[in-house]
N, C-alpha and C positions, 0 to 999 in steps of 0.2 A: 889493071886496077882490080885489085881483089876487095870484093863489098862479105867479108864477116863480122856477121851480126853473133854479134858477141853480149852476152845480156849482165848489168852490172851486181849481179848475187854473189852470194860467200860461197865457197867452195864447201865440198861434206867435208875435210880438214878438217879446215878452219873454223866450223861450229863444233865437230869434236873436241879440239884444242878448248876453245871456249869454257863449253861444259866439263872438261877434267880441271881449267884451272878453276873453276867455281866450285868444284865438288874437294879438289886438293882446299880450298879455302875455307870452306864450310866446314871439313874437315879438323882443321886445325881450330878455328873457332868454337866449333861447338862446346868443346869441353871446359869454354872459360865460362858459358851461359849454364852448363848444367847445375853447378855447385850452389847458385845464388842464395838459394834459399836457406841453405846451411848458413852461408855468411851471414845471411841477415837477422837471423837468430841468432848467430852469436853478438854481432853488433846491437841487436836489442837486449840481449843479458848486461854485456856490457855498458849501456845505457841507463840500464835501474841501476846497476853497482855503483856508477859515477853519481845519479842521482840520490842512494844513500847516505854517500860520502858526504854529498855538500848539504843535503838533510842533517846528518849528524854534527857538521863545523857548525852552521845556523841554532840545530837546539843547543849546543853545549854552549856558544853566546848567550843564548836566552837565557839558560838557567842559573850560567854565572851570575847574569843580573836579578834573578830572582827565582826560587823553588816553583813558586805558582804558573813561573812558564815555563816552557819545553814541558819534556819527558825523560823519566828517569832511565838509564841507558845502564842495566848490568849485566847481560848476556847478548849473542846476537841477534836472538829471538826478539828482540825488544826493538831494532831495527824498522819493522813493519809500521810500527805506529810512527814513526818519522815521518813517513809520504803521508801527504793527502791521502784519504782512503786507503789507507795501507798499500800493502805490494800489490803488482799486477798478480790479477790471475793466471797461476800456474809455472810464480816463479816463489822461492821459499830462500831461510837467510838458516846458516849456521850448518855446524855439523848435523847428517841426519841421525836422530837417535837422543840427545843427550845437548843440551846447550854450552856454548863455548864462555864462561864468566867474564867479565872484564872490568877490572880493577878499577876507582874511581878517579881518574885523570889520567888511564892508560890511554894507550892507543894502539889496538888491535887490529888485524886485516879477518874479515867475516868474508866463507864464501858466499856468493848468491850463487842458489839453483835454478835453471831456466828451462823454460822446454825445450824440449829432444836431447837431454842431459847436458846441454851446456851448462858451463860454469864462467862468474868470473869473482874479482873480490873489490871489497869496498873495506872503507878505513871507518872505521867508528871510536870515537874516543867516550870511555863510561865516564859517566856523570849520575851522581844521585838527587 
């Protein structure tokens, strides 16, 4: 009868194997965590743009029903007073340079500018 005492630990392998599959894993992962913060800027640009949109459906009801409410909407510059408190800081509406006009019952696409140069656009229809 043979007594080896055999002791019940992981072999050096097998915490090798271990550690390469976690570093192969971390590996591959990593680079879906790096990006985040770009996306989430852009999903924030996108954000105000959607909120200008449904800003601008809301006043152009208003002012159908009467001049004294909403806001007159004839560039995209004019956007800004839509929101509460205007645009967030450090995002801006229309071409840079020069305002984009819009006709009185059109319906134009305005870009919004966001930080870290995102863009996205929003629909504003003019109203006087």
């Amino acid at each position: 009868m043979s007594n080896t005492n055999r002791s019940g630990g992981f072999t050096l392998i097998e915490l090798v194997m271990v550690i390469v599959i976690l570093g192969v894993l971390a590996a591959v992962a990593l680079p879906k965590f790096v990006n985040l913060a770009a996306d989430a800027q852009v999903a924030a640009t996108q954000g105000v743009a959607g909120a200008v949109s449904s800003a601008s459906a809301l006043n152009y009801a208003s002012r159908k029903i009467g001049t004294a409410k909403g806001v007159a909407v004839t560039d995209c510059a004019d956007a800004g007073a839509l929101l509460p408190g205007g645009l967030p800081s450090g995002y801006s509406m229309g071409p840079p340079g020069f305002p984009l006009p819009i006709a009185a019952e059109a319906t134009v696409q305005c870009a919004v500018y966001g930080p870290k140069s995102t863009t996205s656009y929003a629909t504003l229809v003019g109203i006087l």
